[in-house]
ROGU-24948 format. One line per field, with one value per residue (C-alpha): x, y, z; residue number from 1. Coordinates in pm, whole numbers. Last residue first. Example, Ala and Ser with C-alpha at 12.3 -4.5 7.8 and 13.67 -1.06 7.14 Angstrom:
// ROGU-24948
east <- [1367 1230]
north <- [-106 -450]
up <- [714 780]
i <- [2 1]
This chain:
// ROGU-24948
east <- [1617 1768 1514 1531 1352 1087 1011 1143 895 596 602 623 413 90 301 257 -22 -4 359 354 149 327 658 423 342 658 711 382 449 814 611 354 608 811 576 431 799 780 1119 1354 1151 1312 1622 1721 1644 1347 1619 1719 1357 1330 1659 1501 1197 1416 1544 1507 1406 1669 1955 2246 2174 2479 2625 2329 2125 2366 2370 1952 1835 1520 1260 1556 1590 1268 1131 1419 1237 908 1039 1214 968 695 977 988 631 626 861 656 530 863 936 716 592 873 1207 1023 973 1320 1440 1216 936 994 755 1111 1206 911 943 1305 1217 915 1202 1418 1171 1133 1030 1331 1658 1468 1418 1781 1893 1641 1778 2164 2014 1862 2172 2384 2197 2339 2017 1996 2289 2081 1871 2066 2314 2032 1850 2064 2280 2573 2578 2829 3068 3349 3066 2983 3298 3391 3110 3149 3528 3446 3175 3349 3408 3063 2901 3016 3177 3033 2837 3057 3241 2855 2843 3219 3166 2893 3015 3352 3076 2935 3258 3205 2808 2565 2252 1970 2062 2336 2113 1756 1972 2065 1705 1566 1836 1733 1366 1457 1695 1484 1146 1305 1528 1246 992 1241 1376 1078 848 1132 1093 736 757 995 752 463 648 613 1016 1095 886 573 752 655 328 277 395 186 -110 9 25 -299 -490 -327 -367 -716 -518 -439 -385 -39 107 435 466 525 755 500 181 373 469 72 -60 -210 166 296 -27 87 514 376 195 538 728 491 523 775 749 384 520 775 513 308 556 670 303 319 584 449 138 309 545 225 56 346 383 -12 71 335 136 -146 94 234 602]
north <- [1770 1733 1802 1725 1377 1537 1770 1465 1206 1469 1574 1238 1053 1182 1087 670 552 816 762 373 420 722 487 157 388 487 209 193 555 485 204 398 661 412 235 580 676 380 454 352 36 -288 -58 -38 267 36 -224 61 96 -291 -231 21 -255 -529 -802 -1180 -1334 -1118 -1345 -1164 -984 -872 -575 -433 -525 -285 10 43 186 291 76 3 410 432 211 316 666 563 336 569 801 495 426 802 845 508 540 529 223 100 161 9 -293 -394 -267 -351 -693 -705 -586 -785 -676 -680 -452 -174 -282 -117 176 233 207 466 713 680 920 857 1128 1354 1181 918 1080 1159 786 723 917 795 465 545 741 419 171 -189 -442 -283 -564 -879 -747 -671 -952 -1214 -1140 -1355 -1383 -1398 -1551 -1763 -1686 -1582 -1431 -1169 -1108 -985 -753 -598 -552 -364 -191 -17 317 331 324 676 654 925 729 512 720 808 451 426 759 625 263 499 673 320 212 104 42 341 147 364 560 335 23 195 335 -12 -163 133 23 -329 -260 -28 -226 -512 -432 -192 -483 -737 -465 -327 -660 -871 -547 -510 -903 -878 -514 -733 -1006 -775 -658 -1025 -1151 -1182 -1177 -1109 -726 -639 -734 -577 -275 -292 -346 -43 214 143 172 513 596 840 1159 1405 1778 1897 1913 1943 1879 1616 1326 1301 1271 988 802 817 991 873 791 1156 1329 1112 1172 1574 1568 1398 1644 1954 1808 1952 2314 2276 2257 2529 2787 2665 2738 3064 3200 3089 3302 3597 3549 3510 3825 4065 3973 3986 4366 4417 4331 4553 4848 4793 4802 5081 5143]
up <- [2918 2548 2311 1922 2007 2119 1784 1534 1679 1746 1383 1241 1441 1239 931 1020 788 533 530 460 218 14 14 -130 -375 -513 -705 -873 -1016 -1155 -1351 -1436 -1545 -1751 -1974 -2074 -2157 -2435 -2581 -2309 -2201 -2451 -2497 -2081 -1872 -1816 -1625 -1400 -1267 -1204 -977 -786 -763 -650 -827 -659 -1011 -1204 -1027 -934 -610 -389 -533 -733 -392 -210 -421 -548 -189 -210 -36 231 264 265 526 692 745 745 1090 1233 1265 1369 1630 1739 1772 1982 2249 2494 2409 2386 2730 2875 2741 2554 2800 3137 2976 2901 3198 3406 3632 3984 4117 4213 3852 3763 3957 3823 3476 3539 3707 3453 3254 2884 2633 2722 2728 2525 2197 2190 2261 1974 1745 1771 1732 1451 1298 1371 1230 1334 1238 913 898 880 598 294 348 389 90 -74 -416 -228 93 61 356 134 -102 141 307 -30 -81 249 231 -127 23 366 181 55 341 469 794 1009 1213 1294 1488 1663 1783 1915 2093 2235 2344 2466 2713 2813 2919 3263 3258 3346 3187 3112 2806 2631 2707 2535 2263 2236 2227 2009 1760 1808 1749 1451 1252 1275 1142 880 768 766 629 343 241 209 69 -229 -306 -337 -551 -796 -836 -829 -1186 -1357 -1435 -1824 -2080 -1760 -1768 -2099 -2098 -1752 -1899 -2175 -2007 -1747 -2058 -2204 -1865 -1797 -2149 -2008 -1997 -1689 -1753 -1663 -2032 -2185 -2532 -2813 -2623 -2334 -2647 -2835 -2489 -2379 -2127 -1786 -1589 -1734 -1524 -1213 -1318 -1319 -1033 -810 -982 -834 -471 -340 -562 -418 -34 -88 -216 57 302 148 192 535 606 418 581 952 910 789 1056 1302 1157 1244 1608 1646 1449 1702 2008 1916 1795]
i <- [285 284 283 282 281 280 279 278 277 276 275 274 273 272 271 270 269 268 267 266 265 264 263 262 261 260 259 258 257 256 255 254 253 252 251 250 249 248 247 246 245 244 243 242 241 240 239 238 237 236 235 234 233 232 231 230 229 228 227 226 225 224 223 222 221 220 219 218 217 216 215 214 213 212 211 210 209 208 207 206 205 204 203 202 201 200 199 198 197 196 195 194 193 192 191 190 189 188 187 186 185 184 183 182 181 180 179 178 177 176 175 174 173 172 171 170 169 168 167 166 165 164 163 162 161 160 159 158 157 156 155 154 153 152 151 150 149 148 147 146 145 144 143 142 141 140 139 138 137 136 135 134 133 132 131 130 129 128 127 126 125 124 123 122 121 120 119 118 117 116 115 114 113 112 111 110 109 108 107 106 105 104 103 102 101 100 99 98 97 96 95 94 93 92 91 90 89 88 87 86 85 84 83 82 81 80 79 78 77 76 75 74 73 72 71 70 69 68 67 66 65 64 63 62 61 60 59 58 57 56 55 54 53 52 51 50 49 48 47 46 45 44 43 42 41 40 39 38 37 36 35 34 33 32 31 30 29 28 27 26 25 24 23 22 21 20 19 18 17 16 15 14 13 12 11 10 9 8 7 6 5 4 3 2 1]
């Protein structure tokens, strides 16, 4: 095969490849267009037919929600309490999970391989096996009804810290550590204005994706939370499955639209890490 035909063939490859990526990327985002168009029409017109051309009931549709909502708790209520829990916990879990990736990679303490093995055992423990002891150890200490429970322990993330240590074997060099030790700079001041500079693509990685998961998760705070006042968004979404919402669908796809986009935010903001996060901390030196 000649060199012409060769390079035509890799032509051919890369179209067809990127071809599938777009086709992939639309199929992504295609339900996200539909709940926008859904979010602009009104609940007669989404029963009747299917349509992907945007309406003008957008307005409508969020007056009545609002209306709706202030009968009981107002919506920004339940976004509030959803941005408490997801930046606190996110905020958190990801500093200290950077800080014991950070111990597990540069300190070469007796034990530290059991440490790891202990962190990636728990790893594969799913979360909902420990729930019930959770729940009661919970209200034995009287921290039920709190957004205490649903932040405090984001601070022991196993996959993040897992990340991180990965990140680190090839983003940051024991060398610099060494050096600044060697000027006498502390470890923890060595750790924050060092090495987590550094490691910046991976915490802003880390950081949309438990953003996220806190922003998302609906099983814990249906455990812990009793009082409507301190709901969370998820929660808000499973109250218009309820009578009062189930036959407006306008009602519900502005709703499901408003709680997304914090999510979208915080992604535009911190995507250009993305790519450089997950590449480097894929690499092992």
């Amino acid at each position: 095969m000649n060199t012409e035909s060769m390079t035509i063939n890799i032509r051919i490859a890369q179209f067809l490849r990127g071809l599938v990526c777009v086709f992939l990327c639309i199929l992504s985002l295609f339900p996200f267009y539909v709940m926008l168009v859904n979010a602009t029409r009104s609940s007669v017109d989404i029963q009747q037919s299917f349509s992907l051309m945007f309406s003008n009931h957008i307005g409508d549709n969020y007056k009545n929600l609002i209306k709706q909502c202030n009968e009981t708790v107002p919506l920004w209520r339940y976004m509030a309490n959803s941005l408490i829990i997801a930046v606190f916990s996110t905020s958190l879990g990801v500093y200290f999970s950077t800080l014991t990736a950070y111990g597990v990679s540069i300190y070469k303490f007796k034990g530290v391989k059991f440490v790891w093995a202990f962190i990636l055992a728990i790893m594969m423990i799913p979360a909902q096996v420990s729930s019930i002891g959770f729940f009661r150890f919970v209200y034995q200490t009287n921290m039920g009804n709190s957004y205490i429970p649903l932040i405090i322990p984001a601070i022991a993330a196993p996959a993040t810290i897992f990340f991180m240590k990965q990140y680190m074997q090839s983003a940051l060099p024991k060398e610099i550590i060494d050096a600044a030790r060697i000027d006498g700079s502390g470890e923890f001041r060595t750790f924050n204005e060092i090495a987590v500079p550094l490691m910046k693509p991976a915490i802003a990685t880390q950081c949309i994706f438990c953003f996220i998961g806190s922003w998302n998760n609906l099983y814990t705070p249906s455990m812990i939370l009793t009082s409507q006042a301190k709901y969370t968004l998820p929660m808000f979404v499973q109250i218009m499955r309820g009578e009062r919402f189930r036959t407006d669908f306008g009602i519900i796809y502005v709703g499901l639209v408003i709680t997304i986009a914090p999510i979208f935010i915080v992604y535009c903001i911190l995507s250009k890490y993305i790519i450089a996060g997950v590449a480097l901390g894929g690499v092992k030196e």
